[in-house]
C-alpha positions in Angstrom: -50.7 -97.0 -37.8 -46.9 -97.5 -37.9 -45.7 -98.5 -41.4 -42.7 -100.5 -40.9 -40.0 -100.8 -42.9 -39.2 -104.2 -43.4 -41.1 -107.4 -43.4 -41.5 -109.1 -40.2 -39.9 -111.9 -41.7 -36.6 -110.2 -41.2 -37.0 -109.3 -37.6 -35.5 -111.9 -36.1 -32.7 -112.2 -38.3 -31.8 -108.2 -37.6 -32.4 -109.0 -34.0 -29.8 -111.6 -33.6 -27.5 -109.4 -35.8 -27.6 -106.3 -33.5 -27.8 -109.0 -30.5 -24.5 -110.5 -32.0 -23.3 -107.4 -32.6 -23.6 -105.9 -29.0 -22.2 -109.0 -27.4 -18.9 -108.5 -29.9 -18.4 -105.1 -29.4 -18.8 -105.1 -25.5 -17.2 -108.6 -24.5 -15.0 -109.4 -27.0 -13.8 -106.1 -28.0 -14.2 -104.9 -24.9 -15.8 -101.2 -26.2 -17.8 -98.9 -23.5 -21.6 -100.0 -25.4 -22.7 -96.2 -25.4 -19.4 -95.8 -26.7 -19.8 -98.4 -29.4 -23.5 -97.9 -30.0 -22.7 -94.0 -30.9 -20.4 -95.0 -33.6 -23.2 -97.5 -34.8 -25.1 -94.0 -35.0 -23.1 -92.3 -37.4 -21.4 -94.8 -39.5 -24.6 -94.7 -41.0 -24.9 -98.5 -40.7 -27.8 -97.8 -38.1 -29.7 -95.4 -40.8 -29.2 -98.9 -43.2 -31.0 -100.7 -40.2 -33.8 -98.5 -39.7 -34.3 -98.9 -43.9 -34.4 -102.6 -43.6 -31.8 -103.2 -45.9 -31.6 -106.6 -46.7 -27.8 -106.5 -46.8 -27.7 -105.5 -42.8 -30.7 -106.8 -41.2 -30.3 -110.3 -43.0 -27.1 -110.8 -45.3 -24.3 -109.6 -42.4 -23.3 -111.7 -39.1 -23.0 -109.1 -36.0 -19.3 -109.6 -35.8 -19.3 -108.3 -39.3 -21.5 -105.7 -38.6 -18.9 -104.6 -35.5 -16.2 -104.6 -37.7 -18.0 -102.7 -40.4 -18.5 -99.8 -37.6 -15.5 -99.6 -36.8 -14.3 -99.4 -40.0 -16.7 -96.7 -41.0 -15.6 -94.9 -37.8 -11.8 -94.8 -38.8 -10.7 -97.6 -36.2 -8.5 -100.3 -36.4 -10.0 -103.0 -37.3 -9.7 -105.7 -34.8 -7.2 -108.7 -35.1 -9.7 -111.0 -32.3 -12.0 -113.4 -34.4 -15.4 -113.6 -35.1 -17.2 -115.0 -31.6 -21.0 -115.8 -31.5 -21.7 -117.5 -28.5 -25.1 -120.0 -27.7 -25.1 -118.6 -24.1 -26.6 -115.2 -24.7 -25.5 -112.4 -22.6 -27.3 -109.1 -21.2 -25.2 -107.5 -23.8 -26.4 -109.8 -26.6 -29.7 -109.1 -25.2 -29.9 -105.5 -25.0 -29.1 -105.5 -29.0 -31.6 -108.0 -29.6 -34.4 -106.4 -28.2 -33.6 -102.7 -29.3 -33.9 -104.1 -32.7 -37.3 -105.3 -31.6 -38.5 -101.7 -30.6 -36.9 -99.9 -33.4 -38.6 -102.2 -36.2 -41.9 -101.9 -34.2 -42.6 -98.2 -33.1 -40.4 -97.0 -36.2 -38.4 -94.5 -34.0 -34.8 -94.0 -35.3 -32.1 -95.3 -33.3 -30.9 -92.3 -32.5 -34.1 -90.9 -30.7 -34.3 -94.3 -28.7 -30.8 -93.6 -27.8 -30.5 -90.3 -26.6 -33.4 -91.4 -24.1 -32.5 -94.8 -22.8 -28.8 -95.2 -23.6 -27.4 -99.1 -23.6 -26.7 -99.0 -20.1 -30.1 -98.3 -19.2 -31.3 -101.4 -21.4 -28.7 -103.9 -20.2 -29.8 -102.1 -16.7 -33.9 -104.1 -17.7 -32.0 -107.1 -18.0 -32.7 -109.0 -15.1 -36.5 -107.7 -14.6 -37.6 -108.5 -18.7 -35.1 -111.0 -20.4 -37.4 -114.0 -19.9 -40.6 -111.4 -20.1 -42.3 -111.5 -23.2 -41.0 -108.8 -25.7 -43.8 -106.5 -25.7 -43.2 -105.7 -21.9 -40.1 -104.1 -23.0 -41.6 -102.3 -25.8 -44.5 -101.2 -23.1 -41.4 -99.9 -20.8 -39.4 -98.4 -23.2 -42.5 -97.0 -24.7 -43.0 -95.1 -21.2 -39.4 -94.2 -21.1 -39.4 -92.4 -23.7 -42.6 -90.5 -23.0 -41.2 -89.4 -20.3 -38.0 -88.0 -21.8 -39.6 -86.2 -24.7 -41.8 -84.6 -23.1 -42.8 -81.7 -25.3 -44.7 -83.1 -28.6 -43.0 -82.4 -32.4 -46.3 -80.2 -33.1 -45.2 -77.6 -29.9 -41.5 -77.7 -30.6 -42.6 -76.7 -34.1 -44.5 -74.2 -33.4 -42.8 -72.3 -31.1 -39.6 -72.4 -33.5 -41.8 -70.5 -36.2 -43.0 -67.8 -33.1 -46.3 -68.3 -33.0 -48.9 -68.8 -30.7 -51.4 -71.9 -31.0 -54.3 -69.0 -31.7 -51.9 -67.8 -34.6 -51.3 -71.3 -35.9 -55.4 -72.0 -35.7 -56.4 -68.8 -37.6 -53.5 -69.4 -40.2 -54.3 -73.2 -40.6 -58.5 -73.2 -40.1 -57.8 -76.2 -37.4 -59.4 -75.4 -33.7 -57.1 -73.7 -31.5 -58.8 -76.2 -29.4 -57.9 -79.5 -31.2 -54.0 -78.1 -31.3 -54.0 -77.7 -28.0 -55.3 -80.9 -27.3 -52.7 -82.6 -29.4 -49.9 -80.5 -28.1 -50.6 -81.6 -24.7 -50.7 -85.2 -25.8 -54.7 -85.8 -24.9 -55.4 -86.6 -28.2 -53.1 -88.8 -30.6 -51.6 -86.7 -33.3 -50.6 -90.3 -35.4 -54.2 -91.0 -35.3 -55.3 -87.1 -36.1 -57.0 -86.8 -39.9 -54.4 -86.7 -42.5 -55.9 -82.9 -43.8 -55.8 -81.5 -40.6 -52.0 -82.7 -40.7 -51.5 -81.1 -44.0 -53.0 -78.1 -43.1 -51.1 -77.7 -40.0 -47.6 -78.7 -42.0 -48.3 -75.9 -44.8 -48.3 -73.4 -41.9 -45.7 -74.8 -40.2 -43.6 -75.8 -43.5 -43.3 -78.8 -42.6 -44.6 -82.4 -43.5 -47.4 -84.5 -42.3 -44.6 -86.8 -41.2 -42.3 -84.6 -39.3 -45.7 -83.7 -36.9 -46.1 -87.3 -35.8 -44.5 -88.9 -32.6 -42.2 -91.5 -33.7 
């Protein structure tokens, strides 16, 4: 079960934020949104997000929130005011409903990113803006299965040299059951919390960092 990080009370406030904040940053500004959406990436303001931090997903407009990246990035900030528009845009859109799927699956930005960049979203637009949300959670979902395609448990793994026979005699877990999660048959987030623990003291890692999030 994903635990989220912030109430779902707050979810549509940080949607219209990052939707507001999107629509600024591409029309207004006039910024590439990879572009733009990278810099939301380190500034560390998306890492705030993903916290649910009342101060970003509730107490900032998305204007502010541009100009906050910007700032955090070293820019300039911008002499063009504040503009929120009622007619919502693709770009307004493709904010609002990453914030969506971030709060909900409790991936980082940055993983959703690197496998369905903002011009792949606003590319969704016309097919699922008037679709109800969880289509694009069950597309995105399926995108990014299909871009991470080797599981955190393999990746792990191999990076400590062993084979999954090593990792079962060291851990006491069927070299059967790794395999099957490895290969994604079985659902390591719903896999027994020892048999997690077991695995991570081999691997040196945590429960947490085994799970596909």
């Amino acid at each position: 079960m994903t635990i989220r990080a912030y109430d779902e009370d707050y979810v549509t406030s940080a949607q219209r934020i990052l939707g507001d904040m999107m629509d600024f940053a591409i029309n207004t500004l006039e910024y590439d949104g990879d572009a733009f959406f990278s810099m939301f990436l380190v500034s560390g303001l998306a890492h705030q997000f993903e916290n649910g931090n009342p101060t970003y997903v509730a107490g900032r407009t998305g204007c502010e929130l541009a100009r906050e990246v910007l700032r955090e990035s070293g820019l300039k900030e911008p002499a063009a005011p504040d503009e929120m528009y009622m007619d919502k845009s693709p770009e307004y859109w493709s904010g609002w409903a990453l914030a969506y799927y971030q709060w909900y699956t409790g991936r980082t930005f940055a993983r959703i990113h690197k496998a369905v960049p903002i011009t792949r979203i606003l590319d969704m637009y016309p097919a699922l803006h008037e679709a109800d949300i969880m289509k694009f959670v069950a597309v995105m979902d399926e995108k990014l299965r299909d871009y991470y395609t080797e599981t955190n448990l393999k990746r792990l793994r191999t990076g400590m040299g062993l084979s999954q026979r090593e990792l079962a005699q060291l851990s006491g877990v069927a070299q059967r059951q790794i395999q099957l999660l490895e290969e994604k048959h079985r659902d390591i987030n719903k896999a027994q919390a020892f048999t997690l623990f077991k695995i991570g003291k081999v691997l040196h890692c945590s429960c947490e960092d085994l799970l596909e999030i």
